[in-house]
N, C-alpha and C positions, 0 to 999 in steps of 0.2 A: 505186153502192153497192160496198164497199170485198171482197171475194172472201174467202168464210171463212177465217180464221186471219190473214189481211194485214196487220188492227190487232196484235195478238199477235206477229209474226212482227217488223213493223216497230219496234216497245215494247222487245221482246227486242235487237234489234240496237242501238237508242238507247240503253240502258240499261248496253250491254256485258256483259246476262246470258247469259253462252257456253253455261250448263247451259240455262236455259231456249229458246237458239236451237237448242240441240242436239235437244235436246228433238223440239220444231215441226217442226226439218227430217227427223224417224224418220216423220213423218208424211204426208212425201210433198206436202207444201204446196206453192205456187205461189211461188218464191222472187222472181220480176219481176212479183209481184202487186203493185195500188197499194193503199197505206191510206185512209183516210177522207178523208186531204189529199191523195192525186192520188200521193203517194211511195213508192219503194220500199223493201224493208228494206235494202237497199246501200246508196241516199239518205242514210239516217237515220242510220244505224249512228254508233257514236262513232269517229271516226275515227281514236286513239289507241292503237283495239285493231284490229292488223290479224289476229287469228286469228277473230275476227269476220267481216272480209270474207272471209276462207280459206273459213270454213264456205259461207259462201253463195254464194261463189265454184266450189266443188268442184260445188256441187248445182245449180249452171247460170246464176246471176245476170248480168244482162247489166250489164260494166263500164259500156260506154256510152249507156246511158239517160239521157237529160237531161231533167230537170225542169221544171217550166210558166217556172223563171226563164232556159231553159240552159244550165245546168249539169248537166256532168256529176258522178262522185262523183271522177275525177283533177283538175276545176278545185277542188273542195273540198279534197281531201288539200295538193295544193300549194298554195295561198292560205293555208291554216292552217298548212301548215309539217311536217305528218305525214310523212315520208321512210319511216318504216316501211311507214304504210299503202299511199303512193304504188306503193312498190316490191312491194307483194304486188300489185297493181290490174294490175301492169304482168309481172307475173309471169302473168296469168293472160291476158294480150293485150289489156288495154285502148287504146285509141289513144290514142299520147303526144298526138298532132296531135289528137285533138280541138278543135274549135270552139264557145266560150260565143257566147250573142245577140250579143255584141259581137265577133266574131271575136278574141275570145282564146284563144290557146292556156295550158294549164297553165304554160308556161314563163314565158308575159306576167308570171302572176299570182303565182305562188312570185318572178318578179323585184321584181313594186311593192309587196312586202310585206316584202323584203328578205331572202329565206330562202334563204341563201347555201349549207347545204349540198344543200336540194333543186334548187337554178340547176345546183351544180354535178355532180351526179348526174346532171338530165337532159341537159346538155354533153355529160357524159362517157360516159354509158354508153348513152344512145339515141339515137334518127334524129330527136329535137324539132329542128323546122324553126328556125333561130337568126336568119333575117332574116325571119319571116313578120311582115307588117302587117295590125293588127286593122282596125278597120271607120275607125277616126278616122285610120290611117295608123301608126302606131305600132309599134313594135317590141319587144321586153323590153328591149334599149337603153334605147331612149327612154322607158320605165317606170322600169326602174329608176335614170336620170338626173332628171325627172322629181318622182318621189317623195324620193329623193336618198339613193338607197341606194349607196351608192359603192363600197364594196366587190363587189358582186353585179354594178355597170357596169364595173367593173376587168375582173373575172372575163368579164364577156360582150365585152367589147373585145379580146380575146384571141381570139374566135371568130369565124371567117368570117361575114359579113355581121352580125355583133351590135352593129355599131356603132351599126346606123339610119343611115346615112350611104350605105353602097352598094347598090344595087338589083341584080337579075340582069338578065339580057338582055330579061328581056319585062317591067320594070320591077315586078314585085309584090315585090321584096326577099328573094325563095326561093332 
């Protein structure tokens, strides 16, 4: 059973109603409470609005919770291509390096969806590991080759081990 105000809390964040999250969180609510589907209000939230994650961020929302599929809400913001959201998520210390079920990182997934300026964000301004290999072996290289996003393989061919081609010393490609 989902923790007084969690459905509310979560509805408000999916919804993008900022008044009504504001609202909820004067209330001292459990902001890394689950709703009735097992999610939090971060999970849900629209991801288009990052002063949404702000709010629930500021009142203590853990960035890296990952869901019954794992996922976190940085494999969501980057897959979808939200760079706003990303970068508040990441503003408040979410791990760029997190790990989905499939040992992807955010970087994998903003690569095989082709979302060039979030690639090139987490390149440039974070410690996202550029030759980690997911669970099949894979790279964001070899994602975004792959899927056949050429431009975003351009962009990570440029980057120390983003080829998919070189491994490190202890051969996991980091």
């Amino acid at each position: 059973m989902a923790e007084p105000f969690a459905n509310e809390l979560a509805s408000a964040a999916a919804r993008g109603d900022l008044a009504r999250l504001k609202n909820l969180l004067e209330k001292n609510v459990n902001v890394n409470a689950q709703n009735g589907f097992g999610r939090t209000a971060l999970q849900v939230m629209k991801l288009g609005n990052p002063e949404i994650a702000r709010q629930l961020l500021r009142r203590g929302a853990d960035p890296d919770l990952r869901d019954r599929t794992g996922f976190a809400v940085l494999h969501d913001a980057a897959r979808a291509g939200f760079l706003d959201t990303l970068q508040t998520l990441l503003e408040f210390n979410a791990d760029v390096n997190v790990e989905d079920a499939e040992g992807n990182l955010p970087l994998h997934l903003a690569a095989q969806e082709g979302h060039l300026p979030v690639v090139a964000f987490l390149l440039e301004r974070t410690a996202s590991r550029v030759g980690h290999r997911n669970r099949k072996g894979d790279t964001a290289y070899d994602l975004a080759q792959l899927y056949r996003r050429s431009a975003v393989a351009k962009l990570l061919e440029g980057h120390a081990g983003g080829s998919g081609r070189t491994e490190g010393a202890d051969g996991s490609g980091d």
